[in-house]
C-alpha positions as CSV (number, residue, x, y, z in Angstrom):
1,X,230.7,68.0,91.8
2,X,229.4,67.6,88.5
3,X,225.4,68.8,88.1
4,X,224.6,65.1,86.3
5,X,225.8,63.2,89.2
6,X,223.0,64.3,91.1
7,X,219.9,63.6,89.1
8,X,218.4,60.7,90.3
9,X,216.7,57.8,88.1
10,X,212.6,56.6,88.6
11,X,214.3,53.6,90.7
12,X,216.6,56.7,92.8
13,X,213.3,57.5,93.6
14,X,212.5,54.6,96.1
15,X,215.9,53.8,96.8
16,X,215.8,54.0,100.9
17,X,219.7,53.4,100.8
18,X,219.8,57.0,98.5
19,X,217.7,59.0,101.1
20,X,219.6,57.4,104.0
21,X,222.6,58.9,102.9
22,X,221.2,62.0,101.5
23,X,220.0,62.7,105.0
24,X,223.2,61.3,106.7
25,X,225.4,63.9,104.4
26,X,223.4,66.9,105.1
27,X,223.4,66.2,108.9
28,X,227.4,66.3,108.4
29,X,227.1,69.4,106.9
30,X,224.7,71.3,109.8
31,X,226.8,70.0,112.0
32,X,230.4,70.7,111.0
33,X,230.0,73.4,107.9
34,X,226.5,75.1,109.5
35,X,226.4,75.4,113.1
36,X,229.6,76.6,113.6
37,X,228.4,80.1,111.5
38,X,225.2,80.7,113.1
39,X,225.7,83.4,115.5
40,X,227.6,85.2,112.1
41,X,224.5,84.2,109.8
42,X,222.3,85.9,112.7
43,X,224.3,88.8,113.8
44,X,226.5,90.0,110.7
45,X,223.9,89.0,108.2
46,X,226.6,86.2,106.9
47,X,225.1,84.7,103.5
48,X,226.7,80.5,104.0
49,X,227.1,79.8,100.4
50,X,229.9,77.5,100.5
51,X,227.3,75.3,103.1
52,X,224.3,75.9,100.2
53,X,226.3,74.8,97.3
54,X,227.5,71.6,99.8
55,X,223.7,70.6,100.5
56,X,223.2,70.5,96.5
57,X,225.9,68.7,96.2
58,X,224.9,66.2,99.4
59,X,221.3,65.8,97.1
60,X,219.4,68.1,99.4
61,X,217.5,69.8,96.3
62,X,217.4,67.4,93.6
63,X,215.3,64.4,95.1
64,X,211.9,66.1,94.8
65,X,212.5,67.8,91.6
66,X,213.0,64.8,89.1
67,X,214.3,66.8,85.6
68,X,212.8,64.4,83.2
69,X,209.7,64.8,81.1
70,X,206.9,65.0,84.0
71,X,204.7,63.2,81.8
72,X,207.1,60.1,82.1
73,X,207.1,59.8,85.9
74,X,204.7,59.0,88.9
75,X,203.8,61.1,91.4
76,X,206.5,58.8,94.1
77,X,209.5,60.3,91.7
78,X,208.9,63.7,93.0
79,X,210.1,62.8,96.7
80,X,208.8,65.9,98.7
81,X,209.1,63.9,102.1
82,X,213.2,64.0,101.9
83,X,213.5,67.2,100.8
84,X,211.3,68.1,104.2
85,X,213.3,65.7,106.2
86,X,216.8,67.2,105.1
87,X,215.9,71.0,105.2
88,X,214.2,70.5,108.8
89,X,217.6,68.9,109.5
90,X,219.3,72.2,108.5
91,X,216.4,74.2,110.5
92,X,217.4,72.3,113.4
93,X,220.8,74.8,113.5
94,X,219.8,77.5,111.8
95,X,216.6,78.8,110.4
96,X,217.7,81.7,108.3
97,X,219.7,78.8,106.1
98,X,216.6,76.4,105.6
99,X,214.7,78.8,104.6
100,X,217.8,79.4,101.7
101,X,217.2,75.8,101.3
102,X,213.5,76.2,100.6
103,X,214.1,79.1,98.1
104,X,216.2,76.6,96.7
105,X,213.7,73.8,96.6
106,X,210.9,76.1,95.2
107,X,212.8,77.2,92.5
108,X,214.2,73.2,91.6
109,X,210.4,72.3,91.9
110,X,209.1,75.1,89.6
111,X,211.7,73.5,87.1
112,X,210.5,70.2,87.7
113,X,206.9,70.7,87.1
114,X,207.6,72.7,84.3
115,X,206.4,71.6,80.7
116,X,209.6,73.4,79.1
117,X,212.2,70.6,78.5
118,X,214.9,72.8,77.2
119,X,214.7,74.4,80.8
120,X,214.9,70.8,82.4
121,X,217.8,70.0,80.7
122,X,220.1,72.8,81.0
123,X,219.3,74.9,83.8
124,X,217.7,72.2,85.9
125,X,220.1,70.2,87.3
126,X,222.7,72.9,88.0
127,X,219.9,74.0,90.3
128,X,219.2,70.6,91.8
129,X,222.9,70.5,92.5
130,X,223.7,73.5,93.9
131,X,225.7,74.4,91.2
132,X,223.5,77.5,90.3
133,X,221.5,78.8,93.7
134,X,218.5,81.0,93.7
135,X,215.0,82.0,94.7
136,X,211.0,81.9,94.1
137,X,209.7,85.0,93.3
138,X,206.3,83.7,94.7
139,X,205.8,86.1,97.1
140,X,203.7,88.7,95.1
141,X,201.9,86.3,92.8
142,X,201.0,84.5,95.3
143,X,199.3,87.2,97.2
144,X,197.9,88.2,94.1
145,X,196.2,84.9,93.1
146,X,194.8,85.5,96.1
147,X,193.2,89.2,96.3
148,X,195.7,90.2,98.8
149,X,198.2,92.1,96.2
150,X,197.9,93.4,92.8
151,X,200.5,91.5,90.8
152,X,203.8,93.7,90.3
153,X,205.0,92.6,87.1
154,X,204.3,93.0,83.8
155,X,205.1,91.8,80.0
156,X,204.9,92.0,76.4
157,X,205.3,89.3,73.7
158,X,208.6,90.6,71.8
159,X,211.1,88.5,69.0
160,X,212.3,85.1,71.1
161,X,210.7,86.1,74.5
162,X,209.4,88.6,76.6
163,X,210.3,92.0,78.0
164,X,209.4,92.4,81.5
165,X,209.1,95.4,83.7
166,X,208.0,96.2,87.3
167,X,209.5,95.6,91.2
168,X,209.6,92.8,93.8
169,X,210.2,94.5,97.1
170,X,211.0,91.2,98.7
171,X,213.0,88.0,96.8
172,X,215.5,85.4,98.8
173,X,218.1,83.9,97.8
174,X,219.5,86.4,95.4
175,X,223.0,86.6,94.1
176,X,224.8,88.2,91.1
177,X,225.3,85.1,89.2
178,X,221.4,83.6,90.4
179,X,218.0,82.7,89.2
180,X,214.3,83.7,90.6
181,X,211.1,82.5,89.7
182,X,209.0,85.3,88.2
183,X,205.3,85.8,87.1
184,X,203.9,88.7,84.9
185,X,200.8,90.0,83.5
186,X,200.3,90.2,79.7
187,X,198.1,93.3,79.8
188,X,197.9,93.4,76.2
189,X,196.6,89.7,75.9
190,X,193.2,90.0,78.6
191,X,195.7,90.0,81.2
192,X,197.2,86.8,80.4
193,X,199.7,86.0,82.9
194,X,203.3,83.6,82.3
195,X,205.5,82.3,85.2
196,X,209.5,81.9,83.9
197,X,213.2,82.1,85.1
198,X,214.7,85.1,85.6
199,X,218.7,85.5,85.5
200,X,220.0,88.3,88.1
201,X,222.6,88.7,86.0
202,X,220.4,89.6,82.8
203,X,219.9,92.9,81.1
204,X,217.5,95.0,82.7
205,X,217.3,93.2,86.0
206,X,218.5,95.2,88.9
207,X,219.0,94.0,92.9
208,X,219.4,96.3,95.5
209,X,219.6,96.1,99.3
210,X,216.5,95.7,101.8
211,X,216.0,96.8,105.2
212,X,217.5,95.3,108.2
213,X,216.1,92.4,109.7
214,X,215.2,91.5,113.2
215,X,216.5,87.8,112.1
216,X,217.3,85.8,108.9
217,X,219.2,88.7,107.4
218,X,221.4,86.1,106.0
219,X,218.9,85.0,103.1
220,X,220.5,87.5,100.7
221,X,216.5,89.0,100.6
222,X,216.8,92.0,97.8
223,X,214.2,94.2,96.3
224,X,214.1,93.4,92.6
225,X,213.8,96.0,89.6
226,X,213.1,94.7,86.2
227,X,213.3,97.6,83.3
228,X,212.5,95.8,79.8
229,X,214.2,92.6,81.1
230,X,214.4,90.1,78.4
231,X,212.8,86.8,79.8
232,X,213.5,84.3,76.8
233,X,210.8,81.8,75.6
234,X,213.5,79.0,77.1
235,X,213.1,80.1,80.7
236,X,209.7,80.0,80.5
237,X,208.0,77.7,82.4
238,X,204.4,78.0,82.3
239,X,202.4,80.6,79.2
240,X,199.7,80.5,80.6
241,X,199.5,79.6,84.2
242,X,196.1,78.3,84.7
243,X,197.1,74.7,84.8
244,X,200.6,75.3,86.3
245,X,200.2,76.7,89.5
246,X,197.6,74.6,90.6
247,X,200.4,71.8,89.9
248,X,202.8,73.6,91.9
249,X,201.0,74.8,94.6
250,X,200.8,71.9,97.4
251,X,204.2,71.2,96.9
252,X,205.8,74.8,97.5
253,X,203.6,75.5,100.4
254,X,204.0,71.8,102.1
255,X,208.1,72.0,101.4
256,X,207.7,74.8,103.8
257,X,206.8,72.6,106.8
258,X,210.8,71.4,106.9
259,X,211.4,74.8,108.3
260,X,209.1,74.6,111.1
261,X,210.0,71.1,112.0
262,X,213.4,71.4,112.8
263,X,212.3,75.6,114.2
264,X,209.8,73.1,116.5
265,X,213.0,70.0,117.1
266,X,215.5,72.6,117.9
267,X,213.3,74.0,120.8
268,X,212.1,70.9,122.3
269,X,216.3,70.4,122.7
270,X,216.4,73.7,124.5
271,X,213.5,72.8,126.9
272,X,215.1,69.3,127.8
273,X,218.4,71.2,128.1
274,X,216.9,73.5,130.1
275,X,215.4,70.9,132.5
276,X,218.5,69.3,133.2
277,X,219.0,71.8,135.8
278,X,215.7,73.7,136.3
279,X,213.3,71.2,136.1
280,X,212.0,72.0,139.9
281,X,210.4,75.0,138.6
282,X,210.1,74.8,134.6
283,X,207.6,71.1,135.1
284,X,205.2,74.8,136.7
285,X,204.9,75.5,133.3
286,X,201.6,74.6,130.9
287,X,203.5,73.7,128.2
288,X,206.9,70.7,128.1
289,X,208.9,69.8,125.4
290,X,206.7,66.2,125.2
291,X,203.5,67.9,124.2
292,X,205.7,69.3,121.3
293,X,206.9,66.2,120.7
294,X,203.8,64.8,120.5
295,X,202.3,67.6,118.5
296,X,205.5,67.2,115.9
297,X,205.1,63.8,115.5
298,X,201.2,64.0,114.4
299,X,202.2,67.1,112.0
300,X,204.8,65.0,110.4
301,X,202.2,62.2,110.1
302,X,200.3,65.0,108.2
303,X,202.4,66.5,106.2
304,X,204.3,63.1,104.8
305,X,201.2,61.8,104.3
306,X,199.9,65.1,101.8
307,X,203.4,64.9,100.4
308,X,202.4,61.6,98.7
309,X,200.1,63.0,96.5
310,X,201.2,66.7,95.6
311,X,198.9,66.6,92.6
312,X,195.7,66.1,94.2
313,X,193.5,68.6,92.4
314,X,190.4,68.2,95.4
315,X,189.1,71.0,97.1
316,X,189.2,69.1,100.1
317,X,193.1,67.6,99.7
318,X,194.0,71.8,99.6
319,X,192.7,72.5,102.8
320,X,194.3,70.3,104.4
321,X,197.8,71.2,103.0
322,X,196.4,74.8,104.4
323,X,195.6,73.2,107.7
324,X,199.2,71.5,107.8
325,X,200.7,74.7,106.8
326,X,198.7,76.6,109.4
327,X,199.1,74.3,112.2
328,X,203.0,73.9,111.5
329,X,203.7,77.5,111.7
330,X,201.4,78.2,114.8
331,X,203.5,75.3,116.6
332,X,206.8,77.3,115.5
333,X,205.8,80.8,117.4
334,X,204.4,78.2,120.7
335,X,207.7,76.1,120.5
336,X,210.0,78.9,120.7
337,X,208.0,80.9,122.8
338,X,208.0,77.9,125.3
339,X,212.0,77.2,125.1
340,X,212.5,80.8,125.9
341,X,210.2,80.7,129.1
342,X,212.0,77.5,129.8
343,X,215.6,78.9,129.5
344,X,215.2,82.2,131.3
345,X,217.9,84.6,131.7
346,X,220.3,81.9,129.7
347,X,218.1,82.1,126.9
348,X,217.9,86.2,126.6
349,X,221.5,87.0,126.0
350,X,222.2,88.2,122.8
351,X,223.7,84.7,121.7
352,X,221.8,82.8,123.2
353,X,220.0,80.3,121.4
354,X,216.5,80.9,122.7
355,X,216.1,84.5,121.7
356,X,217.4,83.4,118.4
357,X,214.7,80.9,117.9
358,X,212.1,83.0,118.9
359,X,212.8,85.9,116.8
360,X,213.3,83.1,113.9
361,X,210.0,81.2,114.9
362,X,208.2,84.6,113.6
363,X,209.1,84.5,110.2
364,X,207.6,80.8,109.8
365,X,204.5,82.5,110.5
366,X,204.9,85.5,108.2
367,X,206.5,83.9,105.2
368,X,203.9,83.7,102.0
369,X,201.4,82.4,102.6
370,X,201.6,83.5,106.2
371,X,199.4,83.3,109.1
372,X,197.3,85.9,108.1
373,X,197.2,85.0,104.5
374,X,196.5,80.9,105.5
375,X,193.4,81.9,107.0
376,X,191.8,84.0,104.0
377,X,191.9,80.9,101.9
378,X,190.7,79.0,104.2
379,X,187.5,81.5,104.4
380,X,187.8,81.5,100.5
381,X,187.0,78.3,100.4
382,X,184.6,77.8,103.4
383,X,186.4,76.1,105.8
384,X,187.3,78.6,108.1
């Protein structure tokens, strides 16, 4: 499908009949492209490409990531709330794939909020279509902003551009023919730092294989080397940052919460499931699958309600995206904990679906900003 098709007007933006059906197309896909590779995503490390490039195509990346002149459009054209709703749908079958999705976001957001129109125009909307795939990048600079990490990349100024050099031990995603958000230091300029695009496929930029993981080894995660990799001064998408990132922030850390909602939907199934025939002795246990319900619903409430107004610069609208973040993660690890106690022996096989989520449910908590992390800036900021 042509990239163009898929960029959406100022009046796509409130169009309920457009997100209907942009919802409708990617629960086709879970369900007859998606599911049906899960237990290869989870156990052979399968990478579903064919089922990422589909979601693009369905309008799964490009309703929250508007590629016109930001300056020109409202806050309600950057529709974060159906790009949570459609990659939760995805998380519902399979977690290791909406996470894909949220690389896939991020990186379509970065774009979006990016002052460089040159990059909207051309490289945007192949990512908002699935036509080009890639990752964030965030990882590191994120820690760093933080105190956490010392930032891993650095730059210098050269003719149309930048070189860059340095390692990302961990980046999603990844591909021979993707893209990656990046951010390096300008040591030579006070430490200025710049956030671009990187191309794996450039000069200079190198990926090579991880360690094995426990679950979601089919994110295509790589360690990135950059040696003197040309970034040019058209993938750039913020020199300098100061003002960028606090643009971007609530958005990449809210988009996050479509992974835990359909991590927290797909356990509350297993629990009912479960008590279809054990419900004599699972109702013994603290927890059911309608305090979950309950607890889902009133984090949804939360989170659509924050994904409003990404731009809110308040101290006090930030800590509450924390909270959400905090809270939605948390839930992820106590909802898949729960379906495996409510499962039993059914649940620990090695395909079964409880163990799966369980191991899965971990990683909502340790992605950046994890658990860990989530908690520091609250203390940061006093609200701890």
């Amino acid at each position: 499908m042509n990239a163009q098709v898929q960029l959406k007007t100022v009046d796509d933006a409130v169009s309920p009949n457009r997100i209907e059906s942009i919802l409708a197309n990617v629960t086709q896909i879970a369900k007859s492209d998606l599911a049906p590779l899960v237990h290869d995503i989870d156990l052979k490390g399968v990478y579903p490409e064919n089922v990422m490039r589909a979601l693009g195509e369905a309008g799964a990346y490009g309703q929250h990531a508007p590629m016109t002149s930001a300056s020109s459009l409202s806050p309600d054209a950057f529709d974060l709330e159906t790009a949570i709703r459609a990659m939760s749908i995805v998380g519902e079958e399979c977690l290791s794939t909406a996470f894909c999705v949220w690389c896939q976001d991020a990186l379509a957001w970065y774009i979006a909020n990016s002052g460089n129109e040159a990059l909207k125009q051309n490289l945007g909307p192949k990512v908002a279509s699935g036509e080009v795939l890639g990752g964030t990048g965030l990882s590191n600079p994120m820690k760093s902003l933080f105190g956490i990490e010392k930032l891993r990349l650095k730059g210098v100024r050269v003719d149309g551009g930048f070189e860059v050099t340095g390692t990302l031990p961990w980046v999603s995603n990844l591909g021979e023919d993707h893209h990656f958000g990046i951010v390096f230091a300008l040591p030579g300029e006070e430490d200025r730092k710049v956030m671009a695009v990187a191309d794996c496929s450039a000069e200079g930029v190198k990926i090579s294989e991880n360690d094995d993981f426990v679950a979601l080894d089919g994110t295509r995660t790589f360690a990135i080397q950059l040696r003197k990799a040309f970034i040019p001064a058209e993938s750039v998408l913020a020199d300098p940052i100061d003002d960028y990132i606090p643009r971007i922030r609530a958005g990449f850390i809210l988009l996050q919460a479509g992974m835990a909602f359909g991590m927290i939907r797909s356990c509350i199934d297993l629990m009912e499931q479960a008590g279809q025939t054990l419900s004599h002795v699972n109702c013994h246990l603290p927890d059911q699958p309608e305090d979950f319900s309950a607890e889902l619903d009133a984090m949804e409430r939360e989170v659509f309600e924050l994904a409003r107004t990404p731009f809110d610069p308040s101290k006090e609208y930030f800590i509450r995206v924390i909270k959400a973040r905090l809270a939605a993660g948390d839930a992820s690890v106590a909802a898949a904990h729960n379906a495996m106690l409510h499962c039993g022996a059914r649940g620990y096989v090695r395909r079964g679906a409880a163990q799966r989520r369980l191991r899965e449910a971990y990683f909502v908590a340790i992605v950046t900003p994890a658990t860990k992390q989530l908690r520091k800036m609250l203390s940061d900021l006093g609200a701890a």
